[in-house]
N, C-alpha and C positions, 0 to 999 in steps of 0.2 A: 808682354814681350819686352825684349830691352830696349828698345825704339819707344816706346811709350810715353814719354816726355812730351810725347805732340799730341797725345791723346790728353791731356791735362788744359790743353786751349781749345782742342776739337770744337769743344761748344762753342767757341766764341765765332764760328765760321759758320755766319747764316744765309750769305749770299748765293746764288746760283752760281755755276759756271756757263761758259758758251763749249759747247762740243767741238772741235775739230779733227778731221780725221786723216789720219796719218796716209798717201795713197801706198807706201809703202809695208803696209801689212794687210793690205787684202789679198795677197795671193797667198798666204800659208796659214794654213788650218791653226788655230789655238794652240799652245800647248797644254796637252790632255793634262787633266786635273782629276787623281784619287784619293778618295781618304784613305789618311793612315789611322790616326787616332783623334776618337772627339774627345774636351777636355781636358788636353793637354796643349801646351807651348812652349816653345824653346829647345826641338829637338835638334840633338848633335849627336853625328854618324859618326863611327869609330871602324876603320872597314878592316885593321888587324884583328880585331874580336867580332864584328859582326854587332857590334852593341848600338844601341841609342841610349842618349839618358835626356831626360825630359824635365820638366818642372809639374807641379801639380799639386792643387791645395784641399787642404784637409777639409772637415766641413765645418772649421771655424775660420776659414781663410788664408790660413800660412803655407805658404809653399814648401812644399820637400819635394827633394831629386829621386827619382824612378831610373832604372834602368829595364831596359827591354830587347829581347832578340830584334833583327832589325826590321822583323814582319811585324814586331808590337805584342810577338808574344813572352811568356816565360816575366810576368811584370815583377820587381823588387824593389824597396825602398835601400836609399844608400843611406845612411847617416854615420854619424861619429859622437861620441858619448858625451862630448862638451857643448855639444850644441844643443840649445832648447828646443822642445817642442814647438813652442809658440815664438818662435824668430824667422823670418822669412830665409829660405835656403836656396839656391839655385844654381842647376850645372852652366858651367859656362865654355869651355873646351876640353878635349881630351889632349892629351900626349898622342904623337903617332904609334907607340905600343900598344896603347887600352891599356897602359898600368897603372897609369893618374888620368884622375876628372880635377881640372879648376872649375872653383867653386867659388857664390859668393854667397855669405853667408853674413845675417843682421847679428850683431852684436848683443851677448846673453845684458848687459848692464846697463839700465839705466839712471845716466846721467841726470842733474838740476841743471839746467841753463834757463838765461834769461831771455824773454823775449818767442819761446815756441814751446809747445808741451807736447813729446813726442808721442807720435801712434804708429799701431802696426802698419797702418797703411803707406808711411813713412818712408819704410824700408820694404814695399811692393817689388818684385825685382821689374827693370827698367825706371821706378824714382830711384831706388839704390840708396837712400838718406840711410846713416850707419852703421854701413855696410863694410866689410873687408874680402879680402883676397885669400881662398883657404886651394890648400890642395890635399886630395885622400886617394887613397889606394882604392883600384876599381872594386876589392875584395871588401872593404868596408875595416879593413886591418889597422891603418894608418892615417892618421893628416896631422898636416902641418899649418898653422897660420903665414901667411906671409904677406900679409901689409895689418899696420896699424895704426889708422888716420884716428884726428883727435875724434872724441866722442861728443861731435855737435850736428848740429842741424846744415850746416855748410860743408858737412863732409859726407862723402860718399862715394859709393862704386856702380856704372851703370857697364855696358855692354865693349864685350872687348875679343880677341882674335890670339890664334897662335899662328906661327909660323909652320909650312908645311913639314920642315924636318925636326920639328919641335922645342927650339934653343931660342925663339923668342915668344916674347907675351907680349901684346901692347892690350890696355885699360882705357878707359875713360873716366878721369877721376873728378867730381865736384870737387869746385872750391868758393862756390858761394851759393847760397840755400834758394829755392823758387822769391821771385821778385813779382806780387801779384800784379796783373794788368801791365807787365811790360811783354810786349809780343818777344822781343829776343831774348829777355832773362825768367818769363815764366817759369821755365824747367830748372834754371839754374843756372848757374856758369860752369866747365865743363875744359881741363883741358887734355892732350892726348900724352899717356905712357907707355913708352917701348923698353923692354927690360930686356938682357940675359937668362935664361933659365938656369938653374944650377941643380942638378938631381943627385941623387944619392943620398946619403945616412940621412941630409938635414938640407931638402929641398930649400934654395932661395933663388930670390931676383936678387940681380946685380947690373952693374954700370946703366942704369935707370935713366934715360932719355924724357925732357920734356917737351910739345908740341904745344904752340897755341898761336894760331895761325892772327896773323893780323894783329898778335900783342893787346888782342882786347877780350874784356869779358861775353862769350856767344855760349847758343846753346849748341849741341850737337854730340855726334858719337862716333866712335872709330869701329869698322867693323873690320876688317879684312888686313892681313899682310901679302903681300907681292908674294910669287913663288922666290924669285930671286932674292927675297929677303931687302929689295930698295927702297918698297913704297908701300905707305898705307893707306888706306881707303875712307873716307872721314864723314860725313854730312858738317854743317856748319850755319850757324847766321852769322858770323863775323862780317861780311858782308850786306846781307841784305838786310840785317836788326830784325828779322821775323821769323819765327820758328812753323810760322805757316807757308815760309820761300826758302827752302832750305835748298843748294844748292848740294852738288856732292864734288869731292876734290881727293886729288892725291897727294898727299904731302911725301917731299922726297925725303929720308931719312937719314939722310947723310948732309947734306946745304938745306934743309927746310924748304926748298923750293913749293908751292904751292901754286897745283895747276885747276884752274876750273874745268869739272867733266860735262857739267847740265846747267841747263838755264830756266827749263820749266817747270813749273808748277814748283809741289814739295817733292822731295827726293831725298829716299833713304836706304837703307840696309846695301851698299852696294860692295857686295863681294865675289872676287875672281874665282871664275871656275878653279878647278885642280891644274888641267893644262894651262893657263895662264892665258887664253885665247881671248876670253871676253869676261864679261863683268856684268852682275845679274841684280838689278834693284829693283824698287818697287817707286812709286810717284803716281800723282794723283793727274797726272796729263789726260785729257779726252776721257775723263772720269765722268759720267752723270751724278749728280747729287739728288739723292731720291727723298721725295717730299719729307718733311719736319725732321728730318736726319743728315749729319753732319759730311764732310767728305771723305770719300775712301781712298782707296791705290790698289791700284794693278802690279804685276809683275811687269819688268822690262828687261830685254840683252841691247846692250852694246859690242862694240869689240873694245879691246884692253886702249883702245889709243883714244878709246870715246867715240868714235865714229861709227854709223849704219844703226842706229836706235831703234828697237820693232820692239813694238808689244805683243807681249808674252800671254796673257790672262786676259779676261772678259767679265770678271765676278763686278764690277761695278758700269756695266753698259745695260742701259732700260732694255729686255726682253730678251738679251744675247740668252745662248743657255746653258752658260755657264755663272749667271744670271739668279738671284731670286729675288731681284729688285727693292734690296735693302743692301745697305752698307758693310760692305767687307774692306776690311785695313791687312794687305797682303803685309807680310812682314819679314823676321833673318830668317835664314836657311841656313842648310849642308848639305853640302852637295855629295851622295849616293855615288856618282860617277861624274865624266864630264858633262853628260846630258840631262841629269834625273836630280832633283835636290827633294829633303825634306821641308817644308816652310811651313809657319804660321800664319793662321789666316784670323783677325780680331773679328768678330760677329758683333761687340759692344764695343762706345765709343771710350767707356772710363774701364779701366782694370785690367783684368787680364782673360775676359773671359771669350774662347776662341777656339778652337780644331787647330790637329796639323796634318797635310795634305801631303799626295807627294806628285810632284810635276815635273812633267819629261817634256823635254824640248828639243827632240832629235833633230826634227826638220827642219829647224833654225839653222843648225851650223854644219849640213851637207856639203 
């Protein structure tokens, strides 16, 4: 999944936690948790076509984009004739038409640099090492490239958001390569881009916005835009220097202003329902760590101002039964409706290998 950058220190997290429990979510039942699809992640709903497109890798490991009715059936590989086989490919948002999938997609040529010998694993989608920005017709007719960062080990493209009426794109783009044994630069440094969209004959971004909260080099990721097009949704260590405390923030798009949403634990993926009401993450809060296995994450809602925090999921609570008392890393979604998303659920601590579920959360926001 594109969060995965925290799965690259996972191991390094051998201690236990203390449980506490919130008394605020024992009066509402879980939210129910179905599967949709095993062996896939990174599912994004398109609800003018009724589509998902997926990621999912071959049996030598390289990911390519699937598309599927949004029951999971009718399955089809997307591709476009310049991309390699053996490059890692993955969808990353739709247009609100379902006429373009952005895409990211590893770069067919490898470079000589000094100092790293690149591998496929490299450019895993959520490392993103690189990696560029493509967009293709949901028809498999057309794409177009549109970004082209140098071809080194410090560049690359990890998890990024469209706007809901589809005129902006914000990225996460590296700009220095994983730093081993540093908790805040393990993954990388990392900072946030919000573009224009431009559609037509010869799709591009333009008047390109940079974000980088605190002016210093942190790990983290941007997941979500505002409905209103103000604010984006970000995770970060600029603050705490640890990609095991990852905070979540909204950064305003217009003054930079930068508000802290969470204080506990790790915290990630947190993106706005459709109505703009509340704000749906995952963090590893009141998580059990179950023997010789690393720590997981629940789902969580908020409301949009951060306030009233209940949890959502139970897949990491010893006996709950939602429960198989082994580690799951809840992970991004799309939201189906206001109450119902698609999400990633990691079953392993390194890669990508995981199910995607779909969880309705009516009873939350009555």
């Amino acid at each position: 999944m594109r969060f995965l950058q925290f799965l690259l220190i996972g191991m390094l997290l051998l201690a236990s936690c203390t449980k506490t429990v919130d008394p605020g979510e024992t009066s509402i039942n879980p939210a129910t948790i179905n599967p949709w699809k095993d062996g896939v992640i990174g599912a994004i709903y398109n609800k003018t076509s009724n589509k998902v497109a997926y990621g999912k890798p071959d049996s030598k490991g390289y990911y390519h984009i699937f598309l599927s009715n949004a029951d999971g059936s009718n399955e089809q590989q997307l591709s476009w004739s310049s991309w390699n086989n053996d490059r890692q490919q993955w969808p990353e948002e739709w247009d609100p038409t379902g006429q373009y999938l952005f895409c990211y997609v590893e770069k067919n040529q490898y470079a000589t640099e000094t100092g790293h010998t690149r591998t496929p694993e490299d450019a895993i989608p959520g490392y993103g090492g690189y990696t560029d920005i493509w967009i293709i017709k949901a028809d498999g007719s057309q794409a177009w490239q549109l970004t082209n960062l140098p071809n080194n080990y410090n560049n690359g493209v990890i998890h990024g958001a469209i706007s809901a009426d589809g005129s902006k794109f914000a990225w996460t783009q590296r700009t220095l390569a994983p730093v081993f044994l540093d908790f805040n630069l393990a993954a990388g440094a990392y900072v946030f881009n919000v573009a224009d969209i431009n559609y037509g004959a010869q799709p591009t971004f333009s008047n390109i916005k940079t974000y980088k909260p605190g002016n210093t080099d942190a790990g983290g990721e941007v997941e979500s835009i505002s409905p209103d097009k103000k604010n984006i949704l970000v995770y970060s260590s600029f603050e705490s220097k640890n990609m095991l405390a990852t905070p979540l923030y909204k950064i305003d798009l217009e003054t930079s202003a930068v508000t802290k949403l969470t204080t506990e634990s790790f915290s990630q993926c947190p993106t706005w329902s459709p109505d703009g009401r509340h704000i749906i993450y995952m963090t590893g809060k009141d998580s059990d760590i179950f023997p010789l296995q690393v720590q997981g994450a629940d789902w969580w809602i908020m409301n949009s101002d951060s306030s009233n925090k209940r949890r959502l999921t139970y897949m990491n609570v010893k006996d709950h039964k939602q429960s198989d008392n082994r580690y799951k890393l809840a992970g991004s979604l799309s939201f189906l409706s206001d109450t119902t998303f698609l999400g990633g659920v990691m079953t392993e601590p390194l890669g990508l290998s995981g199910k995607t579920v779909k969880v309705n959360f009516a009873e939350y926001v009555k």
